[in-house]
N, C-alpha and C positions, 0 to 999 in steps of 0.2 A: 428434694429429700428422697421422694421414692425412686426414680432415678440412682440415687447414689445407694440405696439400701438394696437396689435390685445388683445395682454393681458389683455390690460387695457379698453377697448373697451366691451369685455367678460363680464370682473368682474363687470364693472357697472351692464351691463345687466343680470348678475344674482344677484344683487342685487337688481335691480326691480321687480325681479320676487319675492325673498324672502319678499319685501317688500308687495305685495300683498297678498302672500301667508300667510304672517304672519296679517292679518286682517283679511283673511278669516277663518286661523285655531288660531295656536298660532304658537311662538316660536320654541318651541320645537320642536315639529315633524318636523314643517319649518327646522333647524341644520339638520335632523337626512337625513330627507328626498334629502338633499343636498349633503349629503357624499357618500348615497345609490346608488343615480341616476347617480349619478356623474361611479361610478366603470363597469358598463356594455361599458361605451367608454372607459376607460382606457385599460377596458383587452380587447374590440378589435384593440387597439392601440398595447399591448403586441402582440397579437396573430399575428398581422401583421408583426411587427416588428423584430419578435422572440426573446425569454428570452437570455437576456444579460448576462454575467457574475456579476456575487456579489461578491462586495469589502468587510471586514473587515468595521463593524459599519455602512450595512444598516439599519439593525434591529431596533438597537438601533434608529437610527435616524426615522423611521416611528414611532414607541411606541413615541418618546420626542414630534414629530411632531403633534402624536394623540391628547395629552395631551393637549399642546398650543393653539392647531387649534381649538377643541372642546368648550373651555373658551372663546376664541376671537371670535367665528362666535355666538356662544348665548347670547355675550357681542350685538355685532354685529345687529344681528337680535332682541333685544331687542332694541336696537340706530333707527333703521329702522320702528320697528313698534311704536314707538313714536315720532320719530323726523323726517326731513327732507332729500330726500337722498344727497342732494350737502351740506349740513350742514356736514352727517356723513361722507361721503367720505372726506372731508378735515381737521377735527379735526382726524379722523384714521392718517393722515400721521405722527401726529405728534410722532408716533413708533419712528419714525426715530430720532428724538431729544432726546426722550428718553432715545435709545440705546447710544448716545454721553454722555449723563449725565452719566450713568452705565459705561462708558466707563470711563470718569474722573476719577470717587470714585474709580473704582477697580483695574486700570491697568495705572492708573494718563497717561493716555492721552490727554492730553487738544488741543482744537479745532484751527487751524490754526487762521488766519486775516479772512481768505474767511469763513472758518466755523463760528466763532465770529458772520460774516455779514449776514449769513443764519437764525442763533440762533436768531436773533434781524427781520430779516423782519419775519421770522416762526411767532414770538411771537404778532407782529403785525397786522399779520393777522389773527390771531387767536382773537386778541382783534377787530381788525374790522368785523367778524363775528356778533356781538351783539354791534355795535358800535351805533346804534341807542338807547340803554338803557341805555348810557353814559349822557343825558339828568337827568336821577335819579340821579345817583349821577358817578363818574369816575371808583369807581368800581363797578360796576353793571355789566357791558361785562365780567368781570373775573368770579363773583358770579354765572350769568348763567350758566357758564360751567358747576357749581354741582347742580343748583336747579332747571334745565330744565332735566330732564327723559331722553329726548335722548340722549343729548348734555353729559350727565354724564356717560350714559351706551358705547359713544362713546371714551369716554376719556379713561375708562378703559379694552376697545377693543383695544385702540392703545397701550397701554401697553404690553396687553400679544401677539402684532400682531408680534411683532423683531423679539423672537423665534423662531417663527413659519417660518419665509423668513431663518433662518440660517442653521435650521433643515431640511426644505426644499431642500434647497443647499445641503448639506450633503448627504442627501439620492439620489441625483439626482447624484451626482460625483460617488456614489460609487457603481451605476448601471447603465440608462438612464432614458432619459425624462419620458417613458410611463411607467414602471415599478417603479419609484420612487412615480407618481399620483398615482396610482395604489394601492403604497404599503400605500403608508403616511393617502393616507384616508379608505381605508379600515381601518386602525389603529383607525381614528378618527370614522369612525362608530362604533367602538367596542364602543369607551369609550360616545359616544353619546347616543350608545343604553340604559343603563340601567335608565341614566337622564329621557329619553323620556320616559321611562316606567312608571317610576315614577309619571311626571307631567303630560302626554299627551297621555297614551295609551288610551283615548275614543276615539281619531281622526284620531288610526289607520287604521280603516273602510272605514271615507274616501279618504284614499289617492285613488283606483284603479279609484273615480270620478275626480278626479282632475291631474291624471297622463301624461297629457300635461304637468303642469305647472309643475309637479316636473321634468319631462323627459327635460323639456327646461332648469331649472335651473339647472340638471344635466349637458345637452352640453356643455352651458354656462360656468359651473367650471371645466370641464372637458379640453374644448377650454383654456380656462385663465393659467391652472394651464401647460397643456404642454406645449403652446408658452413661459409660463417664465421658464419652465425647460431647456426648449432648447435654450433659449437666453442665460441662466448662463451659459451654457455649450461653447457657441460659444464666451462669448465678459464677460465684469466686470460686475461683480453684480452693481455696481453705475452705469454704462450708462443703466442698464435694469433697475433700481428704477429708476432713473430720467427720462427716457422719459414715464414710470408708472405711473406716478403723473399727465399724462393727465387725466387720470380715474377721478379727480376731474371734467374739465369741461364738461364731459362724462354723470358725475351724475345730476351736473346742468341740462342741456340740459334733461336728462331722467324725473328730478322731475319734469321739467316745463311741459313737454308734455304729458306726462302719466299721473301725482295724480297732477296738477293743484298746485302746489310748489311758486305761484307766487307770496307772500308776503313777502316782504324782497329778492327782487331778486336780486339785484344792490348792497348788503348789505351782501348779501351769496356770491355773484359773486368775488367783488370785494376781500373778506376776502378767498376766496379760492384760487384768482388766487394769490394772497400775500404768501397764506399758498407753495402753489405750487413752486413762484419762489422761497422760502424761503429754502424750503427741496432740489429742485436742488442744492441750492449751499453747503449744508454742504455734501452732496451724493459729491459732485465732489472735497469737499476739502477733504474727505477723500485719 
């Protein structure tokens, strides 16, 4: 448990960082700059630890991981530098209902009573997230979710975010904790780097002015991503996503107090802690 509360504790706070970071610069480099910073603790986490043995379909699983990770953190950080962070943090969980839907259609698994009960407070809270726009008309709280910038670039972060936890998992089994971080984002800086070239090499200059905040955002992911390697490794991926989803009142708390997040607080709060109890329970009906 402390493992996964340190996880989630992290991740907020490197999402605060990217959030600044991403008004001061853009996007882009924001991603790139996060994969980068992030590799100098991992490999002295390797070094310390020394190199594990390699299973059959590390590889594979850093490259899948690259791939996922790189889409959902510039989904991510686009969600961030438009929108709210206790907004993005709790529309991202909704991965997790996702990956139950995908799971229906393709392997007709269908959701227990107790998952059923998840899938219905989830969706609730999600509609109480903008439940104040329910005054316009009743669906107006659904409509926001695609014609609010954040709120939309956060929905389709949650999407590709499943992946990236099962990929994750994978590469962590078939090494350790600090060599699967290690491996999985150096992957995802490959596939980052040439996007960033693309849109964002004029603000390659200033990273070495701002290298606190990418060095902090690096710890940050760095901290988040070993304590949930090593929690999957020690206990169930559901009791490590479920007690994860404190990250939501994490984010809260960080929006209020850092970027001044205080309108619709009661509104975000309440529609998060919804979304939160919600995703605990299909995580545990699994």
């Amino acid at each position: 448990m402390a493992l996964s509360l340190l996880s989630a504790l992290t991740q907020a706070s490197r999402n605060a960082v990217m959030k600044h970071l991403g008004h001061q610069l853009d996007e882009y480099i924001n991603v790139l700059g996060r994969f980068i910073f992030l590799l100098p603790f991992a490999a002295a986490m390797v070094a310390w630890r020394g190199f594990p043995s390699v299973q059959p379909g590390f590889f594979w699983a850093c490259l899948l991981f690259g791939l996922c990770q790189t889409a959902t953190a510039l989904a991510l950080s686009k969600a961030l530098l438009y929108g709210d962070m206790g907004v993005a943090a709790s529309l991202q969980k909704l991965s997790i209902l996702w990956l139950v839907v995908l799971s229906f259609f393709t392997l007709g698994e269908a959701p227990s009573p107790l998952g059923l009960a998840g899938i219905g407070v989830t969706l609730a809270g999600v509609y109480g997230l903008n439940v104040s726009r329910a005054r316009i008309s009743f669906w107006e709280p659904i409509r926001t979710l695609f014609t609010d910038r954040g709120q939309r670039y956060t929905v389709l972060s949650s999407l590709m975010y499943a992946p990236s936890v099962v990929t994750f998992k994978w590469a962590a089994l078939t090494s350790d904790a600090p060599l699967a971080t290690l491996g999985v984002y150096a992957a995802a800086a490959l596939f980052a780097l040439p996007v960033t070239l693309r849109y964002s090499s004029r603000h390659f200059r200033e990273i070495p002015g701002r290298w606190k905040a990418f060095s902090s955002m690096g710890l940050f992911a760095a901290i988040s991503s070993l304590a949930s390697a090593e929690a999957y490794r020690l206990t169930l991926s559901s009791y490590v996503e479920s007690v994860k989803q404190t990250e939501i009142l994490f984010a809260v708390g960080m929006g209020y107090a850092l970027f001044r997040e205080r309108e619709r607080l009661a509104e975000v709060l309440a529609g998060g802690v919804a979304i939160m109890a919600g995703v605990v329970l299909l995580i545990l009906s699994g």
